[in-house]
BAMAR-936942 format. One record per atom (N, C-alpha, C): x, y, z. Coordinates in steps of 0.02 Angstrom, whole numbers, padded with zeros to 5 digits, always signed. Layout:
BEGIN
XYZ
...
// end
This chain:
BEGIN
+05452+05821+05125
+05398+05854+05092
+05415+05859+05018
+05383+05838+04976
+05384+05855+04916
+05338+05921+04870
+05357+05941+04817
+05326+05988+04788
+05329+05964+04702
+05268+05915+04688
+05276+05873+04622
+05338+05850+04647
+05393+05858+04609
+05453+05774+04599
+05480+05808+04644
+05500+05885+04637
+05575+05909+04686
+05546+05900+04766
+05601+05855+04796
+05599+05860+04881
+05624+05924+04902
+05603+05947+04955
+05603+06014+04978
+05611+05990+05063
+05677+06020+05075
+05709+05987+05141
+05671+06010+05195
+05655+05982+05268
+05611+06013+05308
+05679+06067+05340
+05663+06150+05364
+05708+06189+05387
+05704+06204+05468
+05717+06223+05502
+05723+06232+05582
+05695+06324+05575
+05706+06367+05522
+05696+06413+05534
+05677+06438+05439
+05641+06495+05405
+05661+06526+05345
+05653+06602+05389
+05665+06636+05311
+05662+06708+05312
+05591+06713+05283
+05548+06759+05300
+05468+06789+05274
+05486+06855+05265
+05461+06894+05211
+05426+06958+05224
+05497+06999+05266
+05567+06973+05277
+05639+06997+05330
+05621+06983+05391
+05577+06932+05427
+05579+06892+05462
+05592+06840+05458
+05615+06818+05548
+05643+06727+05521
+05575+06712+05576
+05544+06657+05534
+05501+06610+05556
+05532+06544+05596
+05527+06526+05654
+05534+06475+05664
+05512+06419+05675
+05518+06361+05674
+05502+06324+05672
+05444+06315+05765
+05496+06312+05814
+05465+06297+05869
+05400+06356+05892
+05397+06417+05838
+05364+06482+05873
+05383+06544+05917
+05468+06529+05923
+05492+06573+05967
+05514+06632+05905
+05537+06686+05925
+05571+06735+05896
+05645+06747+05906
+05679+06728+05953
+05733+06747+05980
+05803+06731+05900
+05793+06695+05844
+05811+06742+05795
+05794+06771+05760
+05712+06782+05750
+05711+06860+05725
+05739+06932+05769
+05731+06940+05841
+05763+06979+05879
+05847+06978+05844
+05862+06928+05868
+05968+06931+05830
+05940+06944+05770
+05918+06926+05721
+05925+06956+05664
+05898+07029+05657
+05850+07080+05678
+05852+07131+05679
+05924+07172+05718
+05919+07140+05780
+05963+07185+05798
+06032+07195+05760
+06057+07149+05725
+06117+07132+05673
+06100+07177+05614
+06016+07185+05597
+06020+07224+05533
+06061+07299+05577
+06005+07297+05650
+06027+07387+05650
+06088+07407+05669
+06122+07336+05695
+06207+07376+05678
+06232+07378+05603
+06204+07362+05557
+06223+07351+05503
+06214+07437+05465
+06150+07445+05494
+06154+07533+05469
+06207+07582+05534
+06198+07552+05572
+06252+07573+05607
+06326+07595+05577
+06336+07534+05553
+06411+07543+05538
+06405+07590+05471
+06355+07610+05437
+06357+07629+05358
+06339+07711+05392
+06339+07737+05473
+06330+07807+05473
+06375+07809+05531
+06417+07773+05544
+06474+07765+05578
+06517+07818+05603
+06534+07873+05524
+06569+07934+05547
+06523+07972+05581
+06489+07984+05564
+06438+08038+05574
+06426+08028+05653
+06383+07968+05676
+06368+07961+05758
+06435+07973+05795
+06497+07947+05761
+06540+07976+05793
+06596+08027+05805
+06558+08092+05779
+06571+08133+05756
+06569+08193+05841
+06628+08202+05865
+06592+08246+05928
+06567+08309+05925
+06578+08349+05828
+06543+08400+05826
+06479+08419+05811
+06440+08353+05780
+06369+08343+05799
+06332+08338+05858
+06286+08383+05881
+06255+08366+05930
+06199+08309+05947
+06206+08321+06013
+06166+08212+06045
+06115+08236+06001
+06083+08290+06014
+06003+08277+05985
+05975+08273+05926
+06047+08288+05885
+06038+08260+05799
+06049+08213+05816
+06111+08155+05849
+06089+08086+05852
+06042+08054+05861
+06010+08091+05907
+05935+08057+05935
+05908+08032+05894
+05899+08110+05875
+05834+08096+05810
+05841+08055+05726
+05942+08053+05729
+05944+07995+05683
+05934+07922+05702
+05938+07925+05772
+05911+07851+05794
+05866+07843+05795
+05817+07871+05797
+05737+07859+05791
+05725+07855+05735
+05743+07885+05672
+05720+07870+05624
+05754+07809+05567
+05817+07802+05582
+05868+07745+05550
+05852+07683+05574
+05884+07697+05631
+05903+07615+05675
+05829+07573+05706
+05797+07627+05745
+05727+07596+05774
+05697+07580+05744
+05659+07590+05676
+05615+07566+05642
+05662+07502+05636
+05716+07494+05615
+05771+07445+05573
+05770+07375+05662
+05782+07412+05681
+05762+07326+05741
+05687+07323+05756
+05652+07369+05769
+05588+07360+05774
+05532+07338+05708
+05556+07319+05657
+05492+07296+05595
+05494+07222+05614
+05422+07231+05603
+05402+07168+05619
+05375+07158+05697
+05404+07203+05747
+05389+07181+05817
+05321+07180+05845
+05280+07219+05808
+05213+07213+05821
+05183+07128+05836
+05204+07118+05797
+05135+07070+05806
+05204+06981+05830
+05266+07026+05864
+05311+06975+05913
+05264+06935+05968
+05275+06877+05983
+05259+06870+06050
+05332+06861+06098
+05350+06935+06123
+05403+06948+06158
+05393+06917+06235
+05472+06902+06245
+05470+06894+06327
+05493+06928+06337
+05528+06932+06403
+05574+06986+06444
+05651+06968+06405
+05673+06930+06400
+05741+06894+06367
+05738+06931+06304
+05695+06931+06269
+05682+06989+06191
+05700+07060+06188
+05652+07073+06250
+05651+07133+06271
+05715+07162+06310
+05759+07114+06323
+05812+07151+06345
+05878+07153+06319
+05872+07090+06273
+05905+07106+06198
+05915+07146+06165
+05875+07190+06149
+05856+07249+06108
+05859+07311+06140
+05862+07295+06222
+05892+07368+06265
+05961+07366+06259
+06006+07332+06276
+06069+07317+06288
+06072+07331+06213
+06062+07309+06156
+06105+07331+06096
+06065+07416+06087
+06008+07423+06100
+06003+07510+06111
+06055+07551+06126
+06047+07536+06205
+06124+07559+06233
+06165+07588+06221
+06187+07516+06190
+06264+07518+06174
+06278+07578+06128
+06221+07571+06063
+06224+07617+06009
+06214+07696+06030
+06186+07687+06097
+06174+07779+06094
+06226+07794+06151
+06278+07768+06200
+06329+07766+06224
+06374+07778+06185
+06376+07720+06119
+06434+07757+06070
+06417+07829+06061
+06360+07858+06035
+06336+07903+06016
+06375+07970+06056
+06356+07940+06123
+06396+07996+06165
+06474+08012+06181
+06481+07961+06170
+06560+07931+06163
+06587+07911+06245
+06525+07881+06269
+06534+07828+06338
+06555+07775+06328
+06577+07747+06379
+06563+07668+06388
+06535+07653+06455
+06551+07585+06464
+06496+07550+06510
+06550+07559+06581
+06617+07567+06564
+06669+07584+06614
+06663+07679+06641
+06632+07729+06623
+06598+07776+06617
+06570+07812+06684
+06512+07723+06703
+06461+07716+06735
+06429+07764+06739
+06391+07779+06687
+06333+07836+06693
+06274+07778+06685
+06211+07811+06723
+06181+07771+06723
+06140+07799+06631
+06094+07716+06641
+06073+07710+06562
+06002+07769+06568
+05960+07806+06617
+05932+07834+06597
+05953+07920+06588
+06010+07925+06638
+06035+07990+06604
+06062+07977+06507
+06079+07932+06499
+06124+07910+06422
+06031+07943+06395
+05966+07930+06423
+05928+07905+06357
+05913+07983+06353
+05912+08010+06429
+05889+08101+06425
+05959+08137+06384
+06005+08112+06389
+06040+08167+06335
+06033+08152+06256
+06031+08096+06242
+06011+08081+06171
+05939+08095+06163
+05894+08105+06210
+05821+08112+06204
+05782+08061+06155
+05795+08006+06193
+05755+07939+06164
+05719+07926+06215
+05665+07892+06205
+05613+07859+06241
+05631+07805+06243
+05614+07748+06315
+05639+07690+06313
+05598+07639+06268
+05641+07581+06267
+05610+07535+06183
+05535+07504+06208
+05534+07498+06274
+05460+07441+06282
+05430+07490+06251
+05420+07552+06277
+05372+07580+06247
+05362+07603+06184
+05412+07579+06157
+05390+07605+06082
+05374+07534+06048
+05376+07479+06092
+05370+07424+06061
+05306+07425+06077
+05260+07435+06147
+05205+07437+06140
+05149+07484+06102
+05198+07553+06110
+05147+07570+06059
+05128+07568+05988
+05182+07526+05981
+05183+07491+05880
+05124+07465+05886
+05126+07409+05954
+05083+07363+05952
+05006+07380+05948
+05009+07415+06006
+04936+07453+06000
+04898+07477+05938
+04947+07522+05912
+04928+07530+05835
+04916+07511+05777
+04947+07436+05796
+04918+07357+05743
+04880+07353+05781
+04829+07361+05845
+04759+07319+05858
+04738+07377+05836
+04743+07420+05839
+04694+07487+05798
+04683+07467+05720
+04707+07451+05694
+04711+07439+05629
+04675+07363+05643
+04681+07337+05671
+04653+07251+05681
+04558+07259+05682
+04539+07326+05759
+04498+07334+05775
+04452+07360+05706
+04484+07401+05678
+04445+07442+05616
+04431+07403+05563
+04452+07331+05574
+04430+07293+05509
+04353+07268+05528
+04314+07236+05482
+04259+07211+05479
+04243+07157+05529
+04205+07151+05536
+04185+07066+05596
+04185+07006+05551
+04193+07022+05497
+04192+06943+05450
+04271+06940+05430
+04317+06995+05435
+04388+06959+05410
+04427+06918+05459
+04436+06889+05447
+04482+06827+05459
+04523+06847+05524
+04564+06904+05538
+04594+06913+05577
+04563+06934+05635
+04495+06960+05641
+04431+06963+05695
+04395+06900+05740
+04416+06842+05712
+04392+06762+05713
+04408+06756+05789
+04468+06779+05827
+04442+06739+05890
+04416+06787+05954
+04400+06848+05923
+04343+06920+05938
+04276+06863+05941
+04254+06864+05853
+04195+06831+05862
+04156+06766+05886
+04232+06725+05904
+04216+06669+05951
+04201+06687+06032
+04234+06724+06031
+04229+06749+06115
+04167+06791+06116
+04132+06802+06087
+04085+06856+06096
+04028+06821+06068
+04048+06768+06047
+03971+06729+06005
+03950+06673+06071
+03956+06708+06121
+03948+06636+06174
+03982+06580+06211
+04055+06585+06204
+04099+06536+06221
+04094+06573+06307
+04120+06634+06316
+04122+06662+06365
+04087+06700+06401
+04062+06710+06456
+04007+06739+06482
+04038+06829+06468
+03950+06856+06449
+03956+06935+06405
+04012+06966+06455
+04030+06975+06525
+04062+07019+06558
+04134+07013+06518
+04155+06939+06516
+04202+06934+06536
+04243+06942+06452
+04181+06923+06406
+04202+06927+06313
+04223+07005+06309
+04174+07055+06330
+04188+07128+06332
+04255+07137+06368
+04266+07126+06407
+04335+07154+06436
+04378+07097+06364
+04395+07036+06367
+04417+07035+06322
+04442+07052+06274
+04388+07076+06228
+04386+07127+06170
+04427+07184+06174
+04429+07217+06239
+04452+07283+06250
+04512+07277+06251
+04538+07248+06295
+04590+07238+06335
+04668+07193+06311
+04637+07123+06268
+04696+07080+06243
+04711+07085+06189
+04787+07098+06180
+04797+07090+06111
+04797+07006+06082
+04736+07039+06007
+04712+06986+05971
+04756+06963+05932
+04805+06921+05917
+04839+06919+05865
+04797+06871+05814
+04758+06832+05808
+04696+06797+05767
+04643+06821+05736
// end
């Protein structure tokens, strides 16, 4: 590909916006690359999570507000599988296990770990990101661009029952 004279090499993957785009459409390194940022703040509050005179539920709530946003930007508008999704539990985990000062030799199970740190598990906060980008999707106009395959489905491609549930029900990413 050229751009005027300079050739401009074709890439397998870039960075967007602190996403990596890939080439084939998958995500699985934007997933490693978030989860790498949020050990990265990890390690920069390091003393502190592991601190045993802080209590879990100040950890908690520094994990919710540090680390989760920090692997979760961008996940909205992922098209996650289960392999994504369990990526991002397992490095959860791990981080709020340290937190407690467990390990996986311990064997506590992972939903007592999430009730003493008092975290909610990640699907759901991954879905409800998501939800909240089609709220924001839904509230735009019927002529912007990102409404386009709303107004194909509803202009007649699909019979009325089935365009209405549609509408309601799938997330639009178009």
């Amino acid at each position: 590909m050229r751009l005027d004279t300079q050739v401009i090499p074709r890439r397998e993957s870039f960075k967007y916006l602190g996403s990596k785009i890939q080439k084939d459409g998958e995500i699985d390194k934007d997933v490693t690359h978030r989860i790498g940022k949020g050990w990265i703040k990890w390690m920069l509050a390091f003393g502190v999570l592991y601190d045993k005179h802080v209590p879990l539920r100040l950890k908690g709530k520094f994990y919710k507000v540090v680390f989760r946003p920090t692997i979760l930007y961008g996940a909205e508008c992922w098209p996650v599988k289960n392999s994504n999704v369990q990526q991002i539990k397992v490095a959860k985990l791990r981080m709020l296990r340290w937190m407690c000062g467990h390990t996986r030799l311990d064997r506590i199970w992972n939903e007592v770990i999430l009730d003493k740190v008092g975290v909610t598990p990640m699907e759901a906060k991954m879905r409800e990101e998501r939800l909240r980008w089609f709220g924001h999707v839904k509230k735009r106009s019927t002529d912007a661009p990102v409404r386009r395959r709303e107004r194909l489905a509803l202009g007649g491609l699909l019979s009325p029952s089935l365009a209405e549930g549609l509408s309601e029900t799938v997330f639009l990413p178009f």
